[in-house]
N, C-alpha and C positions, 0 to 999 in steps of 0.2 A: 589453430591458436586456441588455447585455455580459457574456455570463459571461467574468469577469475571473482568469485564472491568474497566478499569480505566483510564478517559479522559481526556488530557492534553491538558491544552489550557494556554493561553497569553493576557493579558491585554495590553501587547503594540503592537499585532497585531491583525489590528480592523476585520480582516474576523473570526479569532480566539472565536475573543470576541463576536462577532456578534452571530458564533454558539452558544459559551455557555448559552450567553441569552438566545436563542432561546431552549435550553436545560431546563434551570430552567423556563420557561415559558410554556413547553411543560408536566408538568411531576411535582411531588410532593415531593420534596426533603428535607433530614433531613439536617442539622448543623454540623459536628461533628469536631475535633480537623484536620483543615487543611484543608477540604474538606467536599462535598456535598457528601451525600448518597439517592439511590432512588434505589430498588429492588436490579440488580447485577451492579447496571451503579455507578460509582464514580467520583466526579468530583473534577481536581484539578488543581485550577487556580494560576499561575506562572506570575512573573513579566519578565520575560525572554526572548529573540528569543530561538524557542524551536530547531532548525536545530544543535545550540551548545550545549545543555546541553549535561553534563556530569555526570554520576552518580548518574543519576534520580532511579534507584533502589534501591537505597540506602534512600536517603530521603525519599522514599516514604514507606520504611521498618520503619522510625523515625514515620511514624503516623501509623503505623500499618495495612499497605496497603501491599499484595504480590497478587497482579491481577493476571489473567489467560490470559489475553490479555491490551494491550497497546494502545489508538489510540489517535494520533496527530492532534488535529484541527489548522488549518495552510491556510495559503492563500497562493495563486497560481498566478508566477507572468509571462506572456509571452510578446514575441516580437509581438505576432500577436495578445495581448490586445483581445481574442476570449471570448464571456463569456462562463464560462468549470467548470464544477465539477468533481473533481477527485481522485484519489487514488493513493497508490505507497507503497513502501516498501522502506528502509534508507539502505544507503550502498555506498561506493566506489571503484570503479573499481580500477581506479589509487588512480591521487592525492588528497588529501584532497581538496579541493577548497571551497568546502560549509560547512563547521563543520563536525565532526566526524576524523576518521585514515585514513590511506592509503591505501587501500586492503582489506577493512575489509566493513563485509557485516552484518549487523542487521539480527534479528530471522526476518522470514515472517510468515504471518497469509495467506496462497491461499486462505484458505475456506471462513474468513472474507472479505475479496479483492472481492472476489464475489458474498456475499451477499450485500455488500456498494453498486458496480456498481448496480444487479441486483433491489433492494432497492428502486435505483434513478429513475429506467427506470419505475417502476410500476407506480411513479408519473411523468407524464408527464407533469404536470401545469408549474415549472417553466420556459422552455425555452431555457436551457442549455447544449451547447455538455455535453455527458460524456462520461470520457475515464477513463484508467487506463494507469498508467507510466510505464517510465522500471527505473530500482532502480540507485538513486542518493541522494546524503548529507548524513549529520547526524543526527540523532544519532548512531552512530556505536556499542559501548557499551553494547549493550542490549541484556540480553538471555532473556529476556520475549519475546514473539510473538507479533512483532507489525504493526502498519502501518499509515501512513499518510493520511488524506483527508481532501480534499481543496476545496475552493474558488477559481476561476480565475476569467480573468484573470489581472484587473486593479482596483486602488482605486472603482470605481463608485460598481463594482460589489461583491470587499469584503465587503461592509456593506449594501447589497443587501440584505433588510428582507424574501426576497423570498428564494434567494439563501442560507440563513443560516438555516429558517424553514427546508428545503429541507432536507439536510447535518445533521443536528440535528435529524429529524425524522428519517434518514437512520440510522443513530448511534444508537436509542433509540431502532431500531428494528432488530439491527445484531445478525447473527448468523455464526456460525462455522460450514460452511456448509462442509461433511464427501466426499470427491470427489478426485478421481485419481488427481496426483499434478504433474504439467509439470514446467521445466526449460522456458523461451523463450530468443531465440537469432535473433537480426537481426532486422530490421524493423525503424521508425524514433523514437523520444522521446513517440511518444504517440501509437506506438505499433500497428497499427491500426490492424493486422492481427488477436492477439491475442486477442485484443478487442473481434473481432468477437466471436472468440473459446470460452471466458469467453462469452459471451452473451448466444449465441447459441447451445452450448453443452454440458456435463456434468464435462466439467473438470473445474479444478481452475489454476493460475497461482502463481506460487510463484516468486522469482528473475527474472526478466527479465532484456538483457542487449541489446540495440541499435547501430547502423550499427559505430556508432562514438566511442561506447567504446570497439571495437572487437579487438583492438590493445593491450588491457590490459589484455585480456582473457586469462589463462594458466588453467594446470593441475589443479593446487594448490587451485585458483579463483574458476574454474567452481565445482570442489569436496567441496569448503564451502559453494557455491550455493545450491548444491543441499541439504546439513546435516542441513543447516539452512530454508531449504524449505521444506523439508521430500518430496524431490520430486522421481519419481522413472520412469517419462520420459523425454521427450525434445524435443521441437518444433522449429525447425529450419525456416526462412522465407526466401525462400533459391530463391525468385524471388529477395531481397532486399541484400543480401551477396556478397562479393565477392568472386570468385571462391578458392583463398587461405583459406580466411577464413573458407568456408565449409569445406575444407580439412581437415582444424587446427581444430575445433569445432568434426568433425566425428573423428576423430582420441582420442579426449580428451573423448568424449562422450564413443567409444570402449572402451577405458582402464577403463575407472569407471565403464560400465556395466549398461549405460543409456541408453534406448531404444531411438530411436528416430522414433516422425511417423510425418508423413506428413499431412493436413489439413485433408485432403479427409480420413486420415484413423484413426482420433482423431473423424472426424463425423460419422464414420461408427461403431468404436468399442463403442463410450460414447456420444451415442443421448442424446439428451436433454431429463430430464422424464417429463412426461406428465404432 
């Protein structure tokens, strides 16, 4: 069977747009009712902010699309204007504040998460941090398996031909890479510990959540974290925690029957392969 991608992007945001071009420029694509076809990749361009949509599975059922995975091209907007290429998983902790529910956490792709980052790092031309998030906004909504990747981090560098080539060719050559899948808790917006662990060693991240949203954490949270990650450990960045929160997080982690290991011992059991 076809693992079937299907890419969502936006005409009124120009990093979005930038990709797509850079998609139909990269690559041989058929016409069909609503969208671009080219081998398993599907493209389908939206008038929309996509952080809101709602009910994208459904439309996309009206043309006759049921993907095996989901990915959002989307621009990436920070305070520290850093230019960044990036990934993430849709979800919120608490309140809704960027589109999507309250509480409710999108399906993740780990293994895709890790091939996008790993993807970027193989091209080095453009010039750009890259990281991966820990899960925020919307689309909430979603049982497909999906995930975000961006542009950062200001106008100059979302319509950056370099940076969309980049992002576009990482897309065109993802895979669902089959790797132990870890929760991660702890750390700033951009995760930097797990970065490493994604870089470096054989595992993948699915949900991750940051030192700012540990006040929203419960049973309930971290148990849809882990069903919509298929995860079956957890990484705690327990230099960046505070001593409560370890407490709260190992205590939720015991009841679920989440292992947790520690850097040094995620490097020792799932080296990187060769």
């Amino acid at each position: 069977m076809t693992f079937q991608i299907a890419v969502i992007a936006s005409k009124v945001d120009p990093a979005s747009f930038n990709i797509a071009q850079k998609m139909i420029e990269l690559a041989d694509w058929e016409d069909r009712r609503g969208y671009l076809t080219c081998q398993n990749h599907r493209l389908v361009l939206l008038q929309e902010e996509l952080i809101t949509l709602r009910g994208l599975e459904e439309r996309l059922a009206d043309m006759d699309l049921r993907p095996n995975l989901l990915v959002f091209a989307s621009r990436h907007q920070a305070r520290d204007g850093k230019p960044r290429l990036c990934g993430h998983f849709t979800g919120n902790s608490g309140e809704a504040l960027m589109g999507g529910d309250p509480r409710r956490l999108a399906m993740a792709a780990p293994g895709v998460l890790k091939s996008f980052i790993l993807n970027l790092l193989d091209d080095s031309s453009h010039g750009f941090e890259i990281s991966a998030e820990a899960t925020h906004h919307g689309p909430t909504d979603l049982t497909t398996p999906s995930i975000f990747v961006e542009i950062g981090s200001t106008e100059e560098e979302w319509s950056d031909p370099v940076a969309g080539d980049a992002v576009a060719r990482s897309i065109l050559e993802l895979e669902n890479l089959q790797t132990p899948v870890f929760l991660g808790f702890g750390g700033g917006h951009y995760v930097q510990r797990q970065n490493r662990l994604i870089r470096e060693t054989g595992v993948s991240f699915g949900h991750m959540f940051s030192n700012y949203q540990m006040d929203d954490l419960d049973l309930d949270l971290v148990e849809q974290a882990q069903l919509k990650s298929g995860a079956t450990f957890a990484y705690l960045d327990k230099k960046s925690l505070r001593s409560a929160d370890k407490r709260k997080l190992s205590e939720i982690l015991e009841e679920l029957e989440i292992e947790a290991l520690n850097g040094k011992e995620i490097r020792d059991r799932f080296p990187l392969a060769d």
